[in-house]
N, C-alpha and C positions, 0 to 999 in steps of 0.2 A: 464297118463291122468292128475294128479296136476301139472304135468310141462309145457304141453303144452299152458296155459293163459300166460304165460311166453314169450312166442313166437309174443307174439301179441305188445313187448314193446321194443323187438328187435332192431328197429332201435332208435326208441328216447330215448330208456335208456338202451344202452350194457353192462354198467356194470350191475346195479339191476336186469336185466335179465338173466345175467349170476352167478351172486352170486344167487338167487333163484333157478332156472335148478339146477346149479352143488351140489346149499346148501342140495337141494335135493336127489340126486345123492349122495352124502355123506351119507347123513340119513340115506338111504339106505344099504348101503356098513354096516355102525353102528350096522343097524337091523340083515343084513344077518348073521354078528357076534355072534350077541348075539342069537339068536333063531334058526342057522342055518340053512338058509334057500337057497333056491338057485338060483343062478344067474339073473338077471335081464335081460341078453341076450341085442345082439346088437341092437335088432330094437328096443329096449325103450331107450338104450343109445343114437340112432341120433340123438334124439330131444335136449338133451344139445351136442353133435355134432355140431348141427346148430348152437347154442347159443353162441358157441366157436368162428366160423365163422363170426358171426355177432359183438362179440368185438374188434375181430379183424380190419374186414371192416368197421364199423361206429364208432369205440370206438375213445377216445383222445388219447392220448401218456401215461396220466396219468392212466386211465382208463382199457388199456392193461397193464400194470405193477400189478397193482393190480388183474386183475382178472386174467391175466397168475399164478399171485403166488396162490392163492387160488386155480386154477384149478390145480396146480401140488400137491397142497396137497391133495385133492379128488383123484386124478389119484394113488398118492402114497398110499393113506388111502386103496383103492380099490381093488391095486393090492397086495398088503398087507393080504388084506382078503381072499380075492380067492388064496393067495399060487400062484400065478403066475410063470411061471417058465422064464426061460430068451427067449426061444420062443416066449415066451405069450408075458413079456414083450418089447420085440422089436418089436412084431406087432403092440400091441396097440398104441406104443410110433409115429413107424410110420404114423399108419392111423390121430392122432391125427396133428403131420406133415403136414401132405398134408391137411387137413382142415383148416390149419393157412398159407399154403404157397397159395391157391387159393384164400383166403382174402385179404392177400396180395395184391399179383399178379390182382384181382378185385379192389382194391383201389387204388392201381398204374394206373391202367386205365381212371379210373371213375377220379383222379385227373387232369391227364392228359389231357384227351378230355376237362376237363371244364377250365382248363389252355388255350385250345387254342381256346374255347368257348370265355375267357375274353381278350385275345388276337387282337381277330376278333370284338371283339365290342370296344377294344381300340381303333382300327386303323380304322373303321367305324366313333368313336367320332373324332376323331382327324383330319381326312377328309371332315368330315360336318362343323367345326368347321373351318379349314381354308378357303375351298370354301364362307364361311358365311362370313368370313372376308377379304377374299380377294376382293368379288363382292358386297356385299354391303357395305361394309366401303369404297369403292372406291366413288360409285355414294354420298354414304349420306358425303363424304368430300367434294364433286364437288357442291355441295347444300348448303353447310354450307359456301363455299367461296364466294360461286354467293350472297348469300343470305347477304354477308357482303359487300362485292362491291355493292352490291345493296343497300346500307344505305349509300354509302357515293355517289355513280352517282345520287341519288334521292335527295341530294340537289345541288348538283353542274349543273349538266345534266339531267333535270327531262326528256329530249325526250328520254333516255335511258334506264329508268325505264323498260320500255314494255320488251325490250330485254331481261335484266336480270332474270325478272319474266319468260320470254317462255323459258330459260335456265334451272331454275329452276325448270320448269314442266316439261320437257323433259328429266330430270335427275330423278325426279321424279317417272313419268313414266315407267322410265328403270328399276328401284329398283324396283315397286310391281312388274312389271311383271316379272324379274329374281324371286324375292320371291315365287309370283304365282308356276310359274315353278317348284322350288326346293321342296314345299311343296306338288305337285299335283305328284312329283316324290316319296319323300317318303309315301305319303298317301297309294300310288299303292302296295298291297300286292298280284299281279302276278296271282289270283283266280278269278277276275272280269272278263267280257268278254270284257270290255273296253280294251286298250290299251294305255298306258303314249302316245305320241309322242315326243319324246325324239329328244332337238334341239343341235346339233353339238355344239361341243368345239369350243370355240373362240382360234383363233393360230396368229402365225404371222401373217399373212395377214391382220387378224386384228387389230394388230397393226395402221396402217394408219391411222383408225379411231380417233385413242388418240392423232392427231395432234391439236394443236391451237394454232394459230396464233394471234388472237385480244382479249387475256384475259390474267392475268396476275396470274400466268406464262404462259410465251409461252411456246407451247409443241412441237421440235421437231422431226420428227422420219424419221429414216434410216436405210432402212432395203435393205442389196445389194441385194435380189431374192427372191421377197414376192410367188414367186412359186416353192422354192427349197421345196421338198418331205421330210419330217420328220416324225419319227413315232410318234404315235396320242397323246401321253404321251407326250413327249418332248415339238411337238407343244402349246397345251396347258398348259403345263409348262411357256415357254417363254411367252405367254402372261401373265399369271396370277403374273409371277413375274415383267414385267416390268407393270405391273396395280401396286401391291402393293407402286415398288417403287416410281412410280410416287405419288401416295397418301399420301406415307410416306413425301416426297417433298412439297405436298402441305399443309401437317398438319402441318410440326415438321420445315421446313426451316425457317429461318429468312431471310427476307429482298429479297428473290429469285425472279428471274424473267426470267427465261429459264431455260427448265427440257429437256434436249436432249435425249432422247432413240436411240440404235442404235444394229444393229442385225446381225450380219456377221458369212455366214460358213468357219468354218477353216478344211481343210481334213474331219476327222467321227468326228468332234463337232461343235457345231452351239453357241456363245458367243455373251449375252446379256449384253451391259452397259447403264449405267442411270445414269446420272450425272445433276448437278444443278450448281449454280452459288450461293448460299444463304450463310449465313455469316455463319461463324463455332468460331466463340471465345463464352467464356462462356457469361452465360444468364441462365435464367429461365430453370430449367430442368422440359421436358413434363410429362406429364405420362407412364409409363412403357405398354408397348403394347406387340400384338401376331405379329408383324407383320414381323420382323426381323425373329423369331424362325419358322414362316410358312414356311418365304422363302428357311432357312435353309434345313429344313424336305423335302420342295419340293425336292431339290436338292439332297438332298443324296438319298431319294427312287429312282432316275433315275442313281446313284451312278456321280453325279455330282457334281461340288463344287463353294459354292458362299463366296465372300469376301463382306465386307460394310465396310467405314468408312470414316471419312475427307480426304480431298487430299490437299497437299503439296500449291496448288496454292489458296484453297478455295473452300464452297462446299460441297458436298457428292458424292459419286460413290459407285453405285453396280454394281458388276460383278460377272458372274454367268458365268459356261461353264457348256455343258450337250453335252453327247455322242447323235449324232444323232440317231441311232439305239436304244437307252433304250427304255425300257418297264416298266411300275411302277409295 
């Protein structure tokens, strides 16, 4: 009964709770000694039993070092006192075993599971985290060029003005409502009777869309069979990476003015290039971005592989290949 308050600190103090229990447990063995008295029997011993258990599974590294050496003095002090014979003592020694091996073996677990707890929410951050930058750092770069061609058409060509601005809201546009979207997706914790409506991946096909023609840069796009069948992953793969590189193009290029995209199946892989005409000698170096390492990440989860870098004639190119068939 003095031992059992002990039990109650178990988890947030394993050792004080087991220097108390066992200190106990000693005292005892002391008393039996000196007054002869007799055994305290196994059901009052569980209770620092448990306590063993419990420095085990919640203790630190430091914490089991010390309290295993203390509990082997108790054990030895104990079996000392009762004259134990080597029967005795191989039993006890054992059962005392298997209460530290099921600590164990429960903390191997417990870390376990929470390793792939932190795992699953890694790769949860790092998915939000590109999708976030892949789709709106697209539109809010397409805003930020229109918005700068539009300072300088407004003194030159003020009937251009209007243009510019419905460019700008139209990009606009696309941004809250992708945000809308993304936000009304994770709000949804799947207990509501509502339902997300959850809008298709943009693939190839949409590609097409990111063509332009009468802005600067032109954009390009050539895709040999905007109806070739890809799995769902890949599809939206190949857009989301010819989006970034195009953006990367329109931030980071010098002097550029055609961003070509082009999309062709080779047997079981389907290869995306993105190439620019912008100057590549040194200059101002930009700001360090996510935008290169998304693309990378895309690519290897579909176990595919992307290159980036200047080219021989001038320029940027990326190129990406992905197995038809992946699944992320």
């Amino acid at each position: 009964m003095a031992v059992i308050p002990a039990l109650l600190w178990r988890r947030k103090r394993p050792l004080v709770s087991t220097l108390a229990g066992w200190g106990v447990a000693g005292l005892l063995s002391v008393l039996q000694l000196t007054v002869h008295a007799e055994d305290v029997g196994l059901y009052s011993m569980m209770v620092v039993l448990v306590l063993l258990y419990s420095l085990v599974r919640w203790g630190s590294g430091r914490e089991m070092v010390l309290g295993a050496a203390f509990v082997t003095v108790v054990v030895v002090l104990g079996m000392s006192v009762s004259s134990a014979g080597w029967v005795d003592v191989f039993g006890g020694s054992v059962l005392l075993l298997l209460f530290v091996t099921f600590a164990v073996v429960f903390r191997y677990r417990a870390d376990l599971w929470h390793r792939q707890r932190q795992d699953i929410r890694n790769h949860e951050r790092l998915a939000l985290a590109r999708e976030l930058h892949d789709t709106i750092a697209h539109h809010i770069s397409a805003i930020a060029v229109q918005a700068q061609a539009g300072g300088v058409v407004a003194g030159v060509q003020p009937e251009r003005a209007a243009e510019v601005l419905a460019a700008i809201e139209v990009e606009a546009s696309r941004t809250l409502a992708e945000m809308r979207a993304m936000v009304r997706v994770l709000r949804e914790d799947g207990r509501g009777e509502e339902t997300v409506a959850y809008s298709p991946q943009p693939g190839v096909a949409d590609l097409l869309a990111l063509a332009r023609a009468d802005t600067i840069p032109a954009v390009e796009v050539s895709v040999d069979d905007p109806s070739t069948r890809l799995a769902p992953a890949v599809d939206a793969a190949i857009y989301r990476l010819a989006q970034e590189s195009l953006t990367n193009a329109v931030r980071h290029a010098r002097g550029v003015t055609r961003v070509r995209i082009d999309v062709r199946r080779e047997d079981n892989a389907v290869r995306l290039r993105v190439s620019d005409d912008g100057q590549t000698e040194p200059g101002p170096a930009a700001e360090p971005g996510f935008g290169l390492l998304g693309m990378a990440e895309r690519a290897q989860l579909l176990s595919g592989s992307l290159l980036a870098g200047p080219t021989p004639e001038g320029g940027w190119v990326v190129e990406a290949v992905l197995p038809t068939g992946a699944t992320a």
